[in-house]
KOLKE-512537 format. One line per 5 residues: their letters; for each residue z, y, x of N, C-alpha, C. Coordinates in Angstrom, 3 decimals. Last residue first. Example, Ala and Ser with C-alpha at 12.3 -4.5 7.8 and 13.67 -1.06 7.14 Angstrom:
! KOLKE-512537
SA> 7.080:-2.250:12.850:7.140:-1.060:13.670:7.870:0.030:12.900; 7.800:-5.690:13.190:7.800:-4.500:12.300:7.800:-3.300:13.200
***
This chain:
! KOLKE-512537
XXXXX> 19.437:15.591:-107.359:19.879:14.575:-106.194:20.412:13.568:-107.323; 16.312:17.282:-107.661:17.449:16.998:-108.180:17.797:15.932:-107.065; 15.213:19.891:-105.273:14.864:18.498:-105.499:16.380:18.030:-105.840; 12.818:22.979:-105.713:14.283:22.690:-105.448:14.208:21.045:-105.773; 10.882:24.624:-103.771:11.310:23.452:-103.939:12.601:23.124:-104.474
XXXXX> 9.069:27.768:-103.966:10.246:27.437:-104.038:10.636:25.917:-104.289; 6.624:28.970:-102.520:6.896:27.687:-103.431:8.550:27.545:-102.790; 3.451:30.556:-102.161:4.564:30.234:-101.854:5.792:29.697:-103.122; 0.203:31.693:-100.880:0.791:30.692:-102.798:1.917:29.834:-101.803; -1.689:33.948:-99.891:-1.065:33.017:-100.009:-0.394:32.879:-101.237
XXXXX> -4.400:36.096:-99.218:-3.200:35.954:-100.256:-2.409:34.292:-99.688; -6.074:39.115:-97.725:-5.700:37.527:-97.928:-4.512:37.214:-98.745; -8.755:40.236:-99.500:-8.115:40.807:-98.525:-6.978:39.104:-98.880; -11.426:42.325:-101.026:-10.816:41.075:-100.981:-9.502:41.163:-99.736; -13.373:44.567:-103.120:-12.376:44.715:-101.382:-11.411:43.158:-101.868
XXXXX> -15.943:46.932:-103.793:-15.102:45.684:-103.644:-14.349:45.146:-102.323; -15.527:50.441:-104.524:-15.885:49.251:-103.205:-15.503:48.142:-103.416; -14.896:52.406:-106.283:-15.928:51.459:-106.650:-16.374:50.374:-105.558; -13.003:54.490:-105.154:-12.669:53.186:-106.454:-13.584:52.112:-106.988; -11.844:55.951:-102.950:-12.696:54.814:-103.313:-12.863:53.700:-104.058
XXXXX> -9.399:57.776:-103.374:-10.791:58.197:-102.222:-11.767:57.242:-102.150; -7.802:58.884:-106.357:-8.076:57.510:-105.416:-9.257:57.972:-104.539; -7.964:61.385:-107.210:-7.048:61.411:-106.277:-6.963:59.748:-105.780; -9.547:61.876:-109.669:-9.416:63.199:-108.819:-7.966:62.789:-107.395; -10.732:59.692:-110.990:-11.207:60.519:-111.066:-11.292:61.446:-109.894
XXXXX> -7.726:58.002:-110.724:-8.662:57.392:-110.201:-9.785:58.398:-110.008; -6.175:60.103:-112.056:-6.178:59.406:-110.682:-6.952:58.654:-110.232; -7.265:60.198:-114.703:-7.053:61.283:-114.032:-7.078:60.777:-112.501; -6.680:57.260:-115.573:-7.926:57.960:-115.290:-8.605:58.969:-114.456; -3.961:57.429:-115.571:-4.700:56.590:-114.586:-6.328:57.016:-114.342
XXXXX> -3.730:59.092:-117.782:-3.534:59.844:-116.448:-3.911:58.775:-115.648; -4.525:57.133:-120.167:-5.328:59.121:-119.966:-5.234:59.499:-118.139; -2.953:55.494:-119.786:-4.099:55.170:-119.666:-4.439:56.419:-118.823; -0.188:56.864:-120.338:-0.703:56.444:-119.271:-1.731:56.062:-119.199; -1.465:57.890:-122.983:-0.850:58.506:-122.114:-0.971:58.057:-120.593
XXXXX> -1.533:55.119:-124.273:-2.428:55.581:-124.533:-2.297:56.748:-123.638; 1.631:54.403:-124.144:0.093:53.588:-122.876:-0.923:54.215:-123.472; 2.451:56.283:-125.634:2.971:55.799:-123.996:1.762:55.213:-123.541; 1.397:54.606:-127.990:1.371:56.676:-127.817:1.408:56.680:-125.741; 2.623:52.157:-128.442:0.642:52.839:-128.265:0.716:54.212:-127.494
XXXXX> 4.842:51.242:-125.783:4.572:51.767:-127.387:3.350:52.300:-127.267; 4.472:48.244:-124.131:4.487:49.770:-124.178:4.448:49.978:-125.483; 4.443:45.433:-123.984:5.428:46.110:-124.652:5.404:47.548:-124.943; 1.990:45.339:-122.948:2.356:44.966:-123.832:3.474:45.121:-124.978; 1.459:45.332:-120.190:1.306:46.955:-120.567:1.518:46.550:-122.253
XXXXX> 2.174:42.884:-119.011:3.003:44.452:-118.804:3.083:45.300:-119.504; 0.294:41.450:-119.417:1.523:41.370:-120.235:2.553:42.314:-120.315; -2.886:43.217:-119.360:-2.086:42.320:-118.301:-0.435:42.201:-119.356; -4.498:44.542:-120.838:-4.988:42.898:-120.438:-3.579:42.277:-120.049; -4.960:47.311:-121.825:-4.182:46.323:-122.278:-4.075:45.041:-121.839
XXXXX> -6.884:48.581:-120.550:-7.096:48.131:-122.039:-6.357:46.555:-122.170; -5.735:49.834:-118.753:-6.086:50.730:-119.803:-6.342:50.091:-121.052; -5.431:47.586:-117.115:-4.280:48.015:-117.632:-4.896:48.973:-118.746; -8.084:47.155:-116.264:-7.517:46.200:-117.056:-6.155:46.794:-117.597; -9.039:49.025:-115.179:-9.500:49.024:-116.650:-8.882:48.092:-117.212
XXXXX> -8.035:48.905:-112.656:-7.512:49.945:-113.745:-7.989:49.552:-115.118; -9.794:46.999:-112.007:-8.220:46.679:-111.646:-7.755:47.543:-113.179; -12.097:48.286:-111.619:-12.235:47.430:-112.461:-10.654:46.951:-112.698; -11.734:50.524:-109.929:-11.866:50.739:-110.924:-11.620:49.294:-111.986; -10.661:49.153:-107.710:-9.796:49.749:-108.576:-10.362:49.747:-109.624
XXXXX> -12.510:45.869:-107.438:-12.771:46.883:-107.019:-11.622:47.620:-108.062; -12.702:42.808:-105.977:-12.800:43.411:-106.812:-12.577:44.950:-106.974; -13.568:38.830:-104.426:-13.657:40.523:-104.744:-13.193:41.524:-105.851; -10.255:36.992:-104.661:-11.846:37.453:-105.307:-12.173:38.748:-104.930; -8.565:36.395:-101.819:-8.731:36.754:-103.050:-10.082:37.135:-103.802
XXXXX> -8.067:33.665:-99.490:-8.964:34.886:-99.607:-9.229:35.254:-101.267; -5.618:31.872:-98.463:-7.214:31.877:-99.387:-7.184:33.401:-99.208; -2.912:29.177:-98.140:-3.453:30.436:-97.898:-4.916:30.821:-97.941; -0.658:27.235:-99.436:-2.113:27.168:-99.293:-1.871:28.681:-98.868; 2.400:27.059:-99.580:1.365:25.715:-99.988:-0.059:26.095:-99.003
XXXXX> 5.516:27.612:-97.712:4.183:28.040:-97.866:3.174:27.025:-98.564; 8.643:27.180:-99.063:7.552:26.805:-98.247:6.032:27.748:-98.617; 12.008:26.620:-99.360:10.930:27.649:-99.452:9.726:27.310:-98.055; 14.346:24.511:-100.614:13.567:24.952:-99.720:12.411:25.844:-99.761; 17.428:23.530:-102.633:16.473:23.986:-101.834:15.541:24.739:-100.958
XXXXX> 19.191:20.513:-103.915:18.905:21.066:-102.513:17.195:21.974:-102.879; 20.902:21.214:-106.661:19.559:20.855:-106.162:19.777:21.372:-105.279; 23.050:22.184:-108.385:23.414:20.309:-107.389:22.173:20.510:-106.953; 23.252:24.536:-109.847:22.891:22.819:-110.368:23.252:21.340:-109.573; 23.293:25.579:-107.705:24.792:25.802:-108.807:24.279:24.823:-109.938
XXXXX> 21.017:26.107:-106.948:22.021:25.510:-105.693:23.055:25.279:-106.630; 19.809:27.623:-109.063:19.239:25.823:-108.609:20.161:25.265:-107.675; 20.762:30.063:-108.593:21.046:29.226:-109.161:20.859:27.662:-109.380; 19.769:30.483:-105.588:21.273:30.475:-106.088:21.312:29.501:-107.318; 17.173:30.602:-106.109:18.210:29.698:-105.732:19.247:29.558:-105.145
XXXXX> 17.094:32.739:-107.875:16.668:31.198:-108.284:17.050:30.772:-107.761; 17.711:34.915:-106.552:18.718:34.016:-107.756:18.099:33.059:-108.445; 15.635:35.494:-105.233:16.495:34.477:-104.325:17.607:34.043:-105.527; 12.644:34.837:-106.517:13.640:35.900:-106.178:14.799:34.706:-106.032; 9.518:34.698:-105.889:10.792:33.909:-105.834:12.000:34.216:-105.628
XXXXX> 8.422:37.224:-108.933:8.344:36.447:-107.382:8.888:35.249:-107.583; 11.120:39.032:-110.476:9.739:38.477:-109.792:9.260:37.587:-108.560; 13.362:39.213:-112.907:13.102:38.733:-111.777:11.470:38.304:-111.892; 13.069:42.311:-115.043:13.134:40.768:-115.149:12.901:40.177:-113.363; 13.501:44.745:-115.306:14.879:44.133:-114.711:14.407:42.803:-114.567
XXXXX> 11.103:45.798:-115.808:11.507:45.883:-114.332:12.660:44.772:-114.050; 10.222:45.540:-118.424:10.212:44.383:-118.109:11.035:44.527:-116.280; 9.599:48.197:-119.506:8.763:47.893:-118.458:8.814:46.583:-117.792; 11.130:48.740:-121.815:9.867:49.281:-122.131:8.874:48.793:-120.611; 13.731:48.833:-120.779:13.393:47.564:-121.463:12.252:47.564:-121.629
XXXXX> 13.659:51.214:-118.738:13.451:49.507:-118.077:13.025:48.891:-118.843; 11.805:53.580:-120.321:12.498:53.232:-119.760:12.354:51.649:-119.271; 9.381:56.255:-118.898:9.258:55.126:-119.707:10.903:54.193:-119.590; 9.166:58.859:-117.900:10.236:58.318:-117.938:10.403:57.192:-119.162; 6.586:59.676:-117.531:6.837:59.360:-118.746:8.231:58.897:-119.223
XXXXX> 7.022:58.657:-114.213:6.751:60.302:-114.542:7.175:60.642:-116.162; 7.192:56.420:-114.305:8.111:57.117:-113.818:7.956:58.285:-114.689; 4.578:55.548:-114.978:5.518:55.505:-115.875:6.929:56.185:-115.781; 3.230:56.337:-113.055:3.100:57.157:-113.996:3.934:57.121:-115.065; 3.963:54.547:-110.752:4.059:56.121:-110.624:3.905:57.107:-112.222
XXXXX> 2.734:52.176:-111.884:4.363:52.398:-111.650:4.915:53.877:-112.101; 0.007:52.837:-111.313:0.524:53.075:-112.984:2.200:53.000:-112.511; 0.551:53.433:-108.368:-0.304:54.346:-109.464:0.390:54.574:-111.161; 0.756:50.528:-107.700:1.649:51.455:-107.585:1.527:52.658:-108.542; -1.073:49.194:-109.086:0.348:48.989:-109.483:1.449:50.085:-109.596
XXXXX> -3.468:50.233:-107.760:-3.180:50.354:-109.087:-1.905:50.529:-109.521; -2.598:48.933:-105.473:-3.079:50.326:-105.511:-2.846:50.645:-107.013; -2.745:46.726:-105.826:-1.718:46.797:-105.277:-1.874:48.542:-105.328; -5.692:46.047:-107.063:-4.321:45.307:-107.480:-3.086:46.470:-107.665; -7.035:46.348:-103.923:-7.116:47.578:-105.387:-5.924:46.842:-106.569
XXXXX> -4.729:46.089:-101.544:-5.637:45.825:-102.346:-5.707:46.914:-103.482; -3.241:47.218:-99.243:-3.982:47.339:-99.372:-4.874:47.810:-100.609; 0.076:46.231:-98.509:-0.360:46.017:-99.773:-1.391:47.047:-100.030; 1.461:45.258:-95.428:1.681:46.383:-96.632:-0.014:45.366:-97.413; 2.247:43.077:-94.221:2.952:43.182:-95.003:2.733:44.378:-95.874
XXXXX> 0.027:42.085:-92.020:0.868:43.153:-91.725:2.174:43.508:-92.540; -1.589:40.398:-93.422:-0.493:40.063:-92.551:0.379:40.856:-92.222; -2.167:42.361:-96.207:-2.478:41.635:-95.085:-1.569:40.905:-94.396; -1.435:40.575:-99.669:-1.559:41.526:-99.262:-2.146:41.394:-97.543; 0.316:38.624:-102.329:-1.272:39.501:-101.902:-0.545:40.628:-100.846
XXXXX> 1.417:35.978:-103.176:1.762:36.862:-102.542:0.541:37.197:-101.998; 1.838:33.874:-106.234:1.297:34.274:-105.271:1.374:35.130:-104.556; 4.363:31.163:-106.297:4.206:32.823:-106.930:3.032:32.850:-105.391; 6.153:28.418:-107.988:4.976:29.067:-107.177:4.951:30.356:-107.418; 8.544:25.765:-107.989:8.348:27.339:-108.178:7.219:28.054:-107.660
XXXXX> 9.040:22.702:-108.838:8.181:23.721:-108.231:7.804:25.348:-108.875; 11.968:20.373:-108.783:11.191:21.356:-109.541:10.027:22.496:-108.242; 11.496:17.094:-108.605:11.489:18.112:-107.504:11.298:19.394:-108.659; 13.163:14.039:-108.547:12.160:14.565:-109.037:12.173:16.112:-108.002; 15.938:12.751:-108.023:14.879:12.504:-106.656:13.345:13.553:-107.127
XXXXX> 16.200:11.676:-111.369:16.773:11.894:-109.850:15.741:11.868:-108.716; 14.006:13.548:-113.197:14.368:12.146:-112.477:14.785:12.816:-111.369; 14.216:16.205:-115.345:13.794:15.798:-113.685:14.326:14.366:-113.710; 14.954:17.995:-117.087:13.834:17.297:-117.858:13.722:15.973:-116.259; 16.602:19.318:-116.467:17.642:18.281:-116.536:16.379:17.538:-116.846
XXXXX> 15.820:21.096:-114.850:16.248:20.204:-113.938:17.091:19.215:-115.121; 14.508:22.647:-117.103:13.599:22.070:-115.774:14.256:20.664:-115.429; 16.803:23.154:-117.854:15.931:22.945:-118.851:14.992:22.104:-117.954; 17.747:25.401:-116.443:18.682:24.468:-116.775:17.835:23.396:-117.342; 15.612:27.294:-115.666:15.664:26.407:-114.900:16.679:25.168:-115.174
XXXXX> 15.928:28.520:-118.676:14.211:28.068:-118.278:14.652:26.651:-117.073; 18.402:29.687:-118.098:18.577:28.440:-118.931:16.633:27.897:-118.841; 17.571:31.697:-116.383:18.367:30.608:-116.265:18.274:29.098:-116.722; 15.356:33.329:-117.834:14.795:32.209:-116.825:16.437:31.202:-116.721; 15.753:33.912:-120.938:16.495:33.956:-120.369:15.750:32.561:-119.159
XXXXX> 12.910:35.039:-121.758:13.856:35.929:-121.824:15.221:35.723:-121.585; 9.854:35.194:-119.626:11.276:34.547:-120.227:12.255:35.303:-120.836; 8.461:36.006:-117.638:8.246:36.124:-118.891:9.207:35.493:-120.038; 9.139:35.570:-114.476:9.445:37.185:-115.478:9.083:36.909:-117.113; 8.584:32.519:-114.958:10.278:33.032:-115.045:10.451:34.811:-115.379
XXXXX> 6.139:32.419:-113.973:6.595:32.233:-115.637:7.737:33.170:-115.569; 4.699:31.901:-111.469:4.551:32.904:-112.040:4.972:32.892:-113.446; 4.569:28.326:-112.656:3.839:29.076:-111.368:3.842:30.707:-112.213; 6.305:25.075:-112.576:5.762:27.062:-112.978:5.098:27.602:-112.116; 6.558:21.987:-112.633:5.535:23.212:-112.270:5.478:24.524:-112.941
XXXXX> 8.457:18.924:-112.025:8.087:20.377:-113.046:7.678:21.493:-112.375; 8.070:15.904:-111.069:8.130:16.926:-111.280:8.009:17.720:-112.089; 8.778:13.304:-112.552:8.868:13.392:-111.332:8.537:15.023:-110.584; 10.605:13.918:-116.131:9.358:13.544:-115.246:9.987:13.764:-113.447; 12.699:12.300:-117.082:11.928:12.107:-117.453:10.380:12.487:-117.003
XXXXX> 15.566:13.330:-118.001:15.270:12.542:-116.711:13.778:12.026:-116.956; 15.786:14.182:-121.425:16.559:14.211:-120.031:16.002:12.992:-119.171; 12.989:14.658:-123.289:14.111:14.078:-123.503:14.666:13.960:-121.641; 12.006:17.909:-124.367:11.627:16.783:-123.758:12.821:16.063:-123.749; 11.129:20.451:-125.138:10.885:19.395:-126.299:10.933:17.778:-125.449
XXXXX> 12.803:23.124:-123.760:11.843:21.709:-123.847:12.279:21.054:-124.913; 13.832:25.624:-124.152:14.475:24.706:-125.287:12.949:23.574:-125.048; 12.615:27.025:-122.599:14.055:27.259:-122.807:14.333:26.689:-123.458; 9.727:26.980:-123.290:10.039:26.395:-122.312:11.590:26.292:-122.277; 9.202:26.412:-126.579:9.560:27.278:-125.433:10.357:26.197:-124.445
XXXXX> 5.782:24.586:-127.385:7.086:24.702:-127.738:7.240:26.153:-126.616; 3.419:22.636:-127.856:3.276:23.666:-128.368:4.902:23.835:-128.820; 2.435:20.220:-125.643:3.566:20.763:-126.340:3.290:21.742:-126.871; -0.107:18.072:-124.441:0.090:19.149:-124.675:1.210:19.382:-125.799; -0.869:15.402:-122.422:-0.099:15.377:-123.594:0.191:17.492:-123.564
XXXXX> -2.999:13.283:-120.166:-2.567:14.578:-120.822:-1.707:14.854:-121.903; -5.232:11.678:-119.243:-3.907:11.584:-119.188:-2.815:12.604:-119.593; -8.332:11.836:-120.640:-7.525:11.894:-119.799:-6.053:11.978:-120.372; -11.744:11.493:-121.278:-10.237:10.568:-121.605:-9.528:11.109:-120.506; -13.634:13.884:-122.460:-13.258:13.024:-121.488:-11.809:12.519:-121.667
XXXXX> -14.491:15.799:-124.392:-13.743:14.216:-124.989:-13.865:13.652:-124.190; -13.105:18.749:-122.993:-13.990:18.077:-123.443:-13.195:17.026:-124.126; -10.964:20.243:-120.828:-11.797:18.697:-121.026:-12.653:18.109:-121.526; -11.672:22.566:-122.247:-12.307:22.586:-120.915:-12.140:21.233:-120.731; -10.745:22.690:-124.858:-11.900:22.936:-124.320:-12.946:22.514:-122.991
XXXXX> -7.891:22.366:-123.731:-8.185:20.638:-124.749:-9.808:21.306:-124.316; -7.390:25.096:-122.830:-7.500:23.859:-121.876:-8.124:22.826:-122.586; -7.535:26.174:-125.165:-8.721:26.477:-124.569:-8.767:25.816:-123.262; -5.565:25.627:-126.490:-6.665:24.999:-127.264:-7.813:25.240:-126.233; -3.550:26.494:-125.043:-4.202:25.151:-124.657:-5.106:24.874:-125.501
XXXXX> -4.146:29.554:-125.982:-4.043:28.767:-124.945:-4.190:27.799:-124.430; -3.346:28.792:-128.570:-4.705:29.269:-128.591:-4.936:29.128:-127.087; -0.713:28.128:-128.677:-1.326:27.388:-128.785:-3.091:27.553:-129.042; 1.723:29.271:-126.725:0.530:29.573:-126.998:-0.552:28.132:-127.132; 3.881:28.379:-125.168:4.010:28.910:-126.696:2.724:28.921:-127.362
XXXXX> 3.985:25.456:-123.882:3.576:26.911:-123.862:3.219:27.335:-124.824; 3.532:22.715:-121.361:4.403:22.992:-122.786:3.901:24.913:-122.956; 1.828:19.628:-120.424:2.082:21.157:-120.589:2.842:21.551:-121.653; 1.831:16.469:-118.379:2.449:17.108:-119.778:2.664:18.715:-119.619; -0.070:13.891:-117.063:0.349:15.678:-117.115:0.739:16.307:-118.375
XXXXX> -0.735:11.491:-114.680:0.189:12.219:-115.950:0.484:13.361:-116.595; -3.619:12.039:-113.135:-2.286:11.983:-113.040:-1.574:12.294:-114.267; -6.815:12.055:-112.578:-5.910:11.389:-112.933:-4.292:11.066:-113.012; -7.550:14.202:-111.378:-7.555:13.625:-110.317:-6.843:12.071:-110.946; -7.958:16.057:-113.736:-8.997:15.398:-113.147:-8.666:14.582:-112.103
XXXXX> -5.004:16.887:-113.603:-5.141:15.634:-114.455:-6.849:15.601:-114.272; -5.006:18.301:-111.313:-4.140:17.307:-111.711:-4.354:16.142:-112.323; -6.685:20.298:-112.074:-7.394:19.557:-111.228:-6.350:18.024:-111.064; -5.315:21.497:-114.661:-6.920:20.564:-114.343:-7.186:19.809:-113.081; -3.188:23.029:-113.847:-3.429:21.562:-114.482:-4.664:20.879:-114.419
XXXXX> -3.628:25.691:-113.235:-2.744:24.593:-112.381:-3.183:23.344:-112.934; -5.579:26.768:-115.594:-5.555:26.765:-114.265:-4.996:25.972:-112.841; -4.825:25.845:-118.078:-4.702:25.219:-117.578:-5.404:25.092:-115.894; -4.269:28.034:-119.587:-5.295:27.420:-120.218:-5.588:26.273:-118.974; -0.710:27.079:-119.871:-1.737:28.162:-120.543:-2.764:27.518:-120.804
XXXXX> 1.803:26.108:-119.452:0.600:25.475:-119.256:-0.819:26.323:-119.052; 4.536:26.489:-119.328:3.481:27.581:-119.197:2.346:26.965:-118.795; 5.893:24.148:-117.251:6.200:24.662:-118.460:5.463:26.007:-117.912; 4.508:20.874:-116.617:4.222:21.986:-116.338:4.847:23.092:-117.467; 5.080:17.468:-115.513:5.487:18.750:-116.363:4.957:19.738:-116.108
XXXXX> 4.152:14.507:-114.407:4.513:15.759:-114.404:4.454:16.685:-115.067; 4.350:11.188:-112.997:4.447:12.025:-113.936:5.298:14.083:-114.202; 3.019:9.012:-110.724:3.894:10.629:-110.781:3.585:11.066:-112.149; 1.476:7.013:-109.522:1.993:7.219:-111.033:3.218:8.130:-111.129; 0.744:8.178:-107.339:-0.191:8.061:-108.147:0.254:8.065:-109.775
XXXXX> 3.386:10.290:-105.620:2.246:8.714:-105.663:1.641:9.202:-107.039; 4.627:12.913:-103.819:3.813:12.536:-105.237:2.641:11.189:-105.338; 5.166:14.697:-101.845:5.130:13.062:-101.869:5.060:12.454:-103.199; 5.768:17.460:-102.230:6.486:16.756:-103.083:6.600:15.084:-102.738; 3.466:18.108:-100.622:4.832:18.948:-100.480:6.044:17.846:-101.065
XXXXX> 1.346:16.529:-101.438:1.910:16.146:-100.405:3.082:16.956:-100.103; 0.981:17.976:-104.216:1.360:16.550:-104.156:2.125:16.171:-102.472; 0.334:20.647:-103.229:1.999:20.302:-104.556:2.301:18.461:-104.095; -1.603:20.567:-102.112:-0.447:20.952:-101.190:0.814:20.618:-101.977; -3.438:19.809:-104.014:-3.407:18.678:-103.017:-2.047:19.033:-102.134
XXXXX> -3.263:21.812:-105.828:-2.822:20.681:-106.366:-2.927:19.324:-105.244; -4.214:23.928:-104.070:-2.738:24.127:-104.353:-2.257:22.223:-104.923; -7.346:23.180:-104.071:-5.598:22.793:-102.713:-4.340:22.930:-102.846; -7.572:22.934:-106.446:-7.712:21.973:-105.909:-6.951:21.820:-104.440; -7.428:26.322:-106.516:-6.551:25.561:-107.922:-6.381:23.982:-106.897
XXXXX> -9.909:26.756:-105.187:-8.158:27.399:-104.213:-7.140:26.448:-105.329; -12.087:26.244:-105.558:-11.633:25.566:-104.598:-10.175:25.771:-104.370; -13.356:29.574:-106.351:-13.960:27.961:-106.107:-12.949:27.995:-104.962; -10.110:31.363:-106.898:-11.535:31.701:-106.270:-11.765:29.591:-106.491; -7.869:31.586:-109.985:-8.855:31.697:-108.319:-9.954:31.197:-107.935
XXXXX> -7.639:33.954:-112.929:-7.913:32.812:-112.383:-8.306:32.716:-110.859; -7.288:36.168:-114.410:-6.051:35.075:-113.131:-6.653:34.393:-112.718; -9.321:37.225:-115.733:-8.274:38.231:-114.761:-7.442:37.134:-114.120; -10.669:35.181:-116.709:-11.322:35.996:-115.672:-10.689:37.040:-114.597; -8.477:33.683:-118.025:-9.441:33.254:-117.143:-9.711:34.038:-115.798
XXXXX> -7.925:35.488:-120.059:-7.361:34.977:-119.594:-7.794:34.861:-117.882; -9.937:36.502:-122.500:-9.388:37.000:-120.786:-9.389:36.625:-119.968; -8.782:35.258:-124.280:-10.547:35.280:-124.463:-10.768:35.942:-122.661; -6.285:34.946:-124.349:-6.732:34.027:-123.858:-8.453:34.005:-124.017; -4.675:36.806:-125.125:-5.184:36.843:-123.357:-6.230:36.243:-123.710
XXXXX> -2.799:36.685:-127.272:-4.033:37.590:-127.173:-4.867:38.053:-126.028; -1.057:34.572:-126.774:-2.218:34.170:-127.820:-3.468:35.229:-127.372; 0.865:34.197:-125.029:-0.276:35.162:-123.933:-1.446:34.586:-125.536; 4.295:35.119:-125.939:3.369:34.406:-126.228:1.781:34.923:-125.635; 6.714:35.425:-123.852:6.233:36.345:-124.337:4.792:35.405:-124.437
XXX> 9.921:33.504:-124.932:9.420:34.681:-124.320:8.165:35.000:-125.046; 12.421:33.769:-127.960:11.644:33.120:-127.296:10.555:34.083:-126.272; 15.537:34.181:-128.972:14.168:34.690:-129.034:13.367:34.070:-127.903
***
């Protein structure tokens, strides 16, 4: 079975992930010099979507092959080029079974995929064999919150909130995706080490998140936006909706302030030998 297709994001998409002017263009200047990426670098991206990571890539001219179930998804990257000529090739496949032939690009790019998988292993078996010796796979995940390490934001407020409610509904794991690995969880590399890849954990870029405020956070889970609240059964998230409401109503102390606060974009390296 294949993971979890984003067809019904993508009028969304955008507005709930996407980053601030400028932050897509350093991540893609910190990937190249992390990696030492020349000009005729050819590169992969599995989970292309609508091509948040990719644009500035292939505006800068570089090889760029996306793969991702969702083909309403890249229809809405092919959009955002236009009939400018670029270097691009779009897959309409699963990442767990590339459509690619062994040794073949200089890198591969996820960013935030591997919870959506339904087996990330074989996602990373798949990566590293698509790799030229010396190629690099790139793991990205963004990390919100202050320096301090607690978790402020309206995001992070929410999370907890709806977490809290599913508890309460005694929703179970398969119904919440919990067991799937998040982040850069360290059995990535473990397992990338049980391939033969040396690797390393780095910082790319650090930015300032968009404004935004709970209320607007919450409305996205109430109406379904985020992939989470996807599996719920209607009755269950129509329930939790009801009581996020309740909490925001009679027990958040400021749900209409916009509030930004700092994030970084950390990167798992692993580099075939």
């Amino acid at each position: 079975m294949p993971g979890i297709s984003f067809d019904r994001a993508v009028d969304y998409y955008d507005a709930t992930r996407g980053y601030p002017p400028g932050v897509a263009e350093r991540l893609r200047d910190a990937i190249i010099a992390a990696l030492e990426l020349s000009r005729s670098a050819q590169i992969l991206e599995a989970g292309v979507g609508t091509g948040r990571i990719a644009i500035p890539f292939i505006e800068a001219g570089y090889f760029y092959a996306g793969v991702d179930l969702s083909r309403r998804m890249m229809g809405q990257l092919r959009r955002k080029l236009d009939s400018r000529v670029h270097r691009v090739h779009l897959i309409c496949g699963d990442a767990m079974h590339l459509p690619i032939a062994d040794s073949t690009f200089d890198a591969v790019v996820m960013v935030h995929v591997l919870h959506l998988v339904e087996d990330w292993r074989q996602v990373l078996n798949e990566a590293h064999r698509a790799l030229r010796p010396g190629g690099a796979i790139v793991l990205a995940d963004e990390v919100r919150g202050e320096c301090d390490g607690a978790d402020h934001t309206p995001r992070a407020q929410v999370q907890r909130a709806w977490s809290a409610i599913l508890d309460e509904l005694n929703v179970p794991p398969d119904q919440r995706r919990d067991g799937a690995p998040h982040g850069l969880d360290e059995r990535f590399r473990d397992h990338l080490h049980a391939l033969g890849a040396t690797v390393e954990r780095t910082t790319l870029i650090t930015y300032r998140q968009q404004l935004q405020t709970v209320r607007e956070v919450a409305r996205r889970y109430q109406e379904r936006m985020y992939s989470s609240c996807w599996i719920l059964p209607d009755h269950i998230h129509a329930e939790a909706a009801r009581r996020l409401q309740h909490w925001i109503d009679e027990q958040c102390p400021d749900p209409d302030t916009p509030r930004d606060a700092p994030a970084r974009i950390d990167a798992m390296i692993a580099r075939r030998t």
